[in-house]
N, C-alpha and C positions, 0 to 999 in steps of 0.2 A: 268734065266740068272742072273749072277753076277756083279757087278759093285762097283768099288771104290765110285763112288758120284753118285746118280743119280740127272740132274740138267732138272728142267723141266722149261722150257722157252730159245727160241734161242735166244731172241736179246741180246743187247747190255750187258747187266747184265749178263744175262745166259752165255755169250761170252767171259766175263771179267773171272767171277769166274774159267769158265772152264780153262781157262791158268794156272791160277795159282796153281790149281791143276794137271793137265796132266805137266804142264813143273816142277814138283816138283816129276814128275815119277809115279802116281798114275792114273788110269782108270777113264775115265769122261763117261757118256751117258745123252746127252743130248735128251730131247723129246720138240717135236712142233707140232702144229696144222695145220702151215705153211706146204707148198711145200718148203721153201727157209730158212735159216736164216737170221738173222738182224733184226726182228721184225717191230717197225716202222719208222727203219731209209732206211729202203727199199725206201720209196718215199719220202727222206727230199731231198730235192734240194738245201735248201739252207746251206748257210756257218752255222757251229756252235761255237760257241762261248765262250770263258774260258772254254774250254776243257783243261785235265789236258796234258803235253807230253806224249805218243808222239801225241795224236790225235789232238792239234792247230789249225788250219787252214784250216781244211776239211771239204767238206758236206757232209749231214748225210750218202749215203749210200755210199762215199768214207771210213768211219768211221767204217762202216759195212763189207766192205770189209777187211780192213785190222785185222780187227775181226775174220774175218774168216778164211783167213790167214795163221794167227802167230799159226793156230793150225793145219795146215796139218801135222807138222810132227810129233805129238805126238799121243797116243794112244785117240782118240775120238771114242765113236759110237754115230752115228746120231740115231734117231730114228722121222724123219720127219712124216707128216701127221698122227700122233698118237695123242694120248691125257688120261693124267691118268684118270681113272672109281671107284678106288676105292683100301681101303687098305684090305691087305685079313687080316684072323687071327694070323700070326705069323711074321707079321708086312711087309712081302713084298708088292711092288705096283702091281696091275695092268693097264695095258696099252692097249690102244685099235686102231686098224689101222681100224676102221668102218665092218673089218670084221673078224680080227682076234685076241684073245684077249692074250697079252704074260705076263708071272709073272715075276717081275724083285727084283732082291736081293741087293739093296743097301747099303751100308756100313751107308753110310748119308745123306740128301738129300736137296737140293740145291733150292728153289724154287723162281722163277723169272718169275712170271706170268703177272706182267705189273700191266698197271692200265685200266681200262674203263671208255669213258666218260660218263658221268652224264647225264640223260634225261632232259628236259626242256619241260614241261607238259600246253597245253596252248588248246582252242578247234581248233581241226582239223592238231594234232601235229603227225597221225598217219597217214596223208598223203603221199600218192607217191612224192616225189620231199621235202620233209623237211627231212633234214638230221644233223649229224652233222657236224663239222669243219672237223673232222679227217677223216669221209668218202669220206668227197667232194675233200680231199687232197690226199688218197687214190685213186679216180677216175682220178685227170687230172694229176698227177704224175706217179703214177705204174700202171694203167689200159688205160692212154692215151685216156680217155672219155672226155668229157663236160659234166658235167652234165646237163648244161642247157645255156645261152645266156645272160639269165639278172639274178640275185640275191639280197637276202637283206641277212646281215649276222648279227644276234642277240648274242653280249657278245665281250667283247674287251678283252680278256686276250692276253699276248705275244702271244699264242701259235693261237688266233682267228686273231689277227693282220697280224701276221706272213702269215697265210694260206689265206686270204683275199688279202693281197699283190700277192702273188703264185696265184690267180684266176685271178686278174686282168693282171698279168704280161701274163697269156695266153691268152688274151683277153676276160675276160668274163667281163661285164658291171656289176659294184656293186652300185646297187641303195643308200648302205648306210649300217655305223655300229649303230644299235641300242644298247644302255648299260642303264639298267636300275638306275646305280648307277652316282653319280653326278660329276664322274670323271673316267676317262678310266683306264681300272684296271692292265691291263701291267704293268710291272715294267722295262724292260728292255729298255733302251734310243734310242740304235740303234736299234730298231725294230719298235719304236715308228717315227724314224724319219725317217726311211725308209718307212713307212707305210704315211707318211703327203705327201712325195712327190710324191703320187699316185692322192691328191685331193679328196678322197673319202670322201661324208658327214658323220659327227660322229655326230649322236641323242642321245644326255644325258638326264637323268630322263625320260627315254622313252622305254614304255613296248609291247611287243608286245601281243597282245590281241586276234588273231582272225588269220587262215592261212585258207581260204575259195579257192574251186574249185570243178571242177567237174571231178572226178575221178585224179585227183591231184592236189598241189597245183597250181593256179592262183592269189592269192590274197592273199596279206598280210593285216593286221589291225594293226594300233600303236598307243598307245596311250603316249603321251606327257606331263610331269609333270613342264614342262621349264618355268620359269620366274613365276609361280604361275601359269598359265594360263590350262586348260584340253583341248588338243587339240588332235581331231583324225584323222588320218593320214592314205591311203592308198598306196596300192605300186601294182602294176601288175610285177610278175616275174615268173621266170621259175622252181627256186627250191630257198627253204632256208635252209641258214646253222644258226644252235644254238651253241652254246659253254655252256653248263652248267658246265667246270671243269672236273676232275677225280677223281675217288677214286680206291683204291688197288684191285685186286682183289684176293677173300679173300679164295674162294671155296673149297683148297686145303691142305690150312691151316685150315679149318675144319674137312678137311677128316683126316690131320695128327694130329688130337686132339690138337691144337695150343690155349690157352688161347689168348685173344686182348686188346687192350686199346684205348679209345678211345681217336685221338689227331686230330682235325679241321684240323690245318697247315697242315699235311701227309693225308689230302684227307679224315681221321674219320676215320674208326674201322682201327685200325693196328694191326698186331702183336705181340705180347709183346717180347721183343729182346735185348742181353745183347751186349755190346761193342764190342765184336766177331760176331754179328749180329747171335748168334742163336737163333733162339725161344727158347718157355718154353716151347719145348717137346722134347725128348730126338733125337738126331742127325740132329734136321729141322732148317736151316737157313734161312734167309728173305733175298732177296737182288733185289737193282734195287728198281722201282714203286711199286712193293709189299710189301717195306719197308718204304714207306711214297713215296707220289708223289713229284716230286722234279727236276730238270732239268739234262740236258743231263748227265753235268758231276757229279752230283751225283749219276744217274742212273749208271754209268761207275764203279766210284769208290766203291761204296756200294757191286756190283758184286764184286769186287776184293778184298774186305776185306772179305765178306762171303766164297768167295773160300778159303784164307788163314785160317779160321776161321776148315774150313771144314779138311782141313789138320791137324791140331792141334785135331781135332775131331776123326781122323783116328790114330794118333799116343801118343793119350792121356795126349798130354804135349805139350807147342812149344818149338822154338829152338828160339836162337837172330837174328836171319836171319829174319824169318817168324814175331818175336814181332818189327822189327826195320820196316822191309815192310809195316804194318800192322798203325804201328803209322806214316807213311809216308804218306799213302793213307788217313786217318782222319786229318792230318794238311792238305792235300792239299782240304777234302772235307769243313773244319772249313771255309778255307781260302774264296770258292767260292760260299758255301752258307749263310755264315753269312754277306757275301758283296749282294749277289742278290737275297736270299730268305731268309734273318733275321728271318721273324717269324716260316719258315721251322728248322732252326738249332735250336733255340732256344725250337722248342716242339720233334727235337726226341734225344737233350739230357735229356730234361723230361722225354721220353719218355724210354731211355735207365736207368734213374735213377730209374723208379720205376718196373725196373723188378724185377720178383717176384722171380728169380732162386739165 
C-alpha cells in the first residue's frame, strides 16, 4: 500500500500534522495501537490551557475531538489497533494488526509516538496497586474504575498535581503528595492553586522508601528530610501513584535509523531535528512528545509544523503559504513555551542548532 505520509501516532501531534497535510491535498495514513484516536487527551477532563486558536478553552478530549473532525472530509486512512514491526529492505514499513502483517509505501514519515512515563524504582514498586499518575487517570476518567479508596501520590509535577486533584474530585481520599525536592515542582499557578483548595498534605524533602503488602500494596514507607530532622512516616492505602516525569519515546526512531541528542529539558535522548522538525534521516520527522516532552500546546503546534514540513518534503521546495504557516506555528510555540516551560525552548533551539544535516 501507498501513501503520501505515513504518520504513526493518533493523538493530538499525529492529528495536527495530519491536517496539514491532507487539507494541502495529499494522502495521510495514520497508525495506532489505540481502538480510538486522541491519544491521551482521551481521558483529560480537565480545561487546557494557553492552547493556541482555535483550541482555547476546551478539555482535553473536547480537543481531541475537534481533532478528529476537521479531518473527515479529507483523504485519511486510519490504520487503528496496528503498530509498526519494522523497516523492510527497500525502505517500506511494516505494520502489524497482531495478526496480519501489511507493507506500506510511504512517501515520508511522520512520527508522533508520544512520550512515556518514567519508572520510580523503590522496594516493592512492582506491586499490584502502585502505579503511575497517567494510569491511575486513565482508570477513573476513560475506564470509569477506582482504583482504590484511599492513596498517597509521590511527585508534584503539573501534570501529578493536575491528576491528584482529578482523584480527589471523584472522591478518592489522598493521604498526601510526597516530593522529594524542597519545593513542589509544578510550574503552572493555576493548577497549583487549584490543587491547594483541595487541603491535601504536601511532604517536602520526603522520600518514599518502602511500598509493603501482601499480594499488593498496603503500606507505604516515607522517609522525611524536613527541618534537618529523619523522620519515618507510614501510610495505609489502597494503591500509589509515582510521577517520575517523561521521556520521548524513541523506538521508531531507531528502526528509521534516526541519529539523537541528548537534551534533559525534552525528557533526554531526542532526536536530532532541523527547524522543519525533520530528523537526520532522509523523509522522518519528529513531532508532538517525540520531539521533546513539552505541554499540550507544544505537542499541537510541533505536529503542525512537522506536517507542513512533510509537504515541503513531498514537493521538494516550499511555497510562501506553507514558510508564512510554518513561521506562525514557531512564534505561537516561542510565545507559550518560553513563558511556561523557559528551560524546554531554550534546549530544543539548542537542540535545532546543533543539527547535524
Amino acid at each position: 500500500m501507498k501513501t503520501d505520509v505515513l504518520i504513526v501516532g493518533g493523538g493530538p501531534s499525529g492529528l495536527a500534522a495530519a491536517y496539514e497535510v491532507v487539507s494541502r491535498g495529499y494522502k495521510a495514513t495514520i497508525v495506532d495501537e489505540a481502538w480510538s484516536l486522541g491519544g491521551q487527551l482521551r481521558q483529560q477532563t480537565q480545561f487546557l490551557m494557553s492552547l493556541p486558536a482555535p483550541w482555547a478553552g476546551l478539555r482535553g478530549f473536547q480537543v481531541a475531538d475537534r481533532l478528529t473532525k476537521r479531518l473527515q472530509k479529507y483523504l485519511v486512512e486510519y490504520l487503528l489497533n496496528h503498530e509498526v514491526i519494522g523497516l523492510y529492505a527497500d525502505g517500506s514499513v511494516g505494520v502489524s494488526s497482531g495478526e496480519k502483517i501489511m507493507k506500506i509505501e510511504p512517501a515520508c514519515t511522520v512520527v508522533a509516538t508520544g512520550a512515556a512515563e518514567s519508572a520510580v524504582t523503590f522496594p516493592g514498586w512492582t506491586l499490584p496497586g502502585v502505579m503511575t499518575v497517567g494510569a491511575a487517570q486513565i482508570l477513573i476518567n476513560r475506564e470509569r474504575v477506582y482504583p482504590g479508596k484511599t492513596a498517597l501520590v509521590v511527585g508534584s509535577s503539573d501534570m501529578a498535581l493536575e491528576i491528584t486533584r482529578q482523584m480527589h474530585d471523584v472522591g478518592i481520599h489522598i493521604m498526601g503528595v510526597a516530593e522529594s525536592a524542597d519545593k513542589l515542582l509544578a510550574k503552572d499557578q493555576r493548577i497549583i492553586d487549584s490543587f491547594e483548595k483541595t487541603g491535601i498534605p504536601i511532604f517536602l524533602q520526603t522520600d518514599v522508601t518502602a511500598a509493603t503488602g501482601s499480594g499488593k500494596v498496603e503500606e507505604v514507607q516515607l522517609h522525611s528530610r524536613r527541618n534537618s530532622s529523619d523522620e519515618a512516616m507510614k501510610y495505609s492505602v489502597d494503591f500509589l501513584c509515582v510521577d517520575g516525569g517523561r521521556h520521548p519515546i524513541l523506538e521508531l526512531f531507531s528502526i528509521l535509523n534516526c541519529p539523537f541528542q541528548y537534551q534533559q529539558a525534552l525528557g533526554g535522548w531526542v532526536p536530532s531535528y532541523s527547524d522543519t522538525l525533520q530528523a537526520a534521516a532522509d523523509g522522518v520527522f519528529a513531532a508532538g512528545q517525540a520531539a521533546g516532552v513539552t505541554c499540550q500546546a507544544g505537542v499541537l503546534l510541533t505536529g503542525a509544523i512537522a506536517g507542513i514540513g512533510a509537504v515541503d518534503y513531498l514537493e521538494k521546495k516550499t511555497t510562501e503559504e506553507r514558510e508564512t504557516a510554518r513561521q506562525n506555528y514557531w512564534e505561537q510555540l516561542q510565545k507559550i513555551e518560553s513563558c511556561q516551560l523557559p528551560e524546554v525552548w531554550q534546549a530544543r533551539l539548542t537542540h535545532i542548532k546543533n543539527y547535524p544535516g
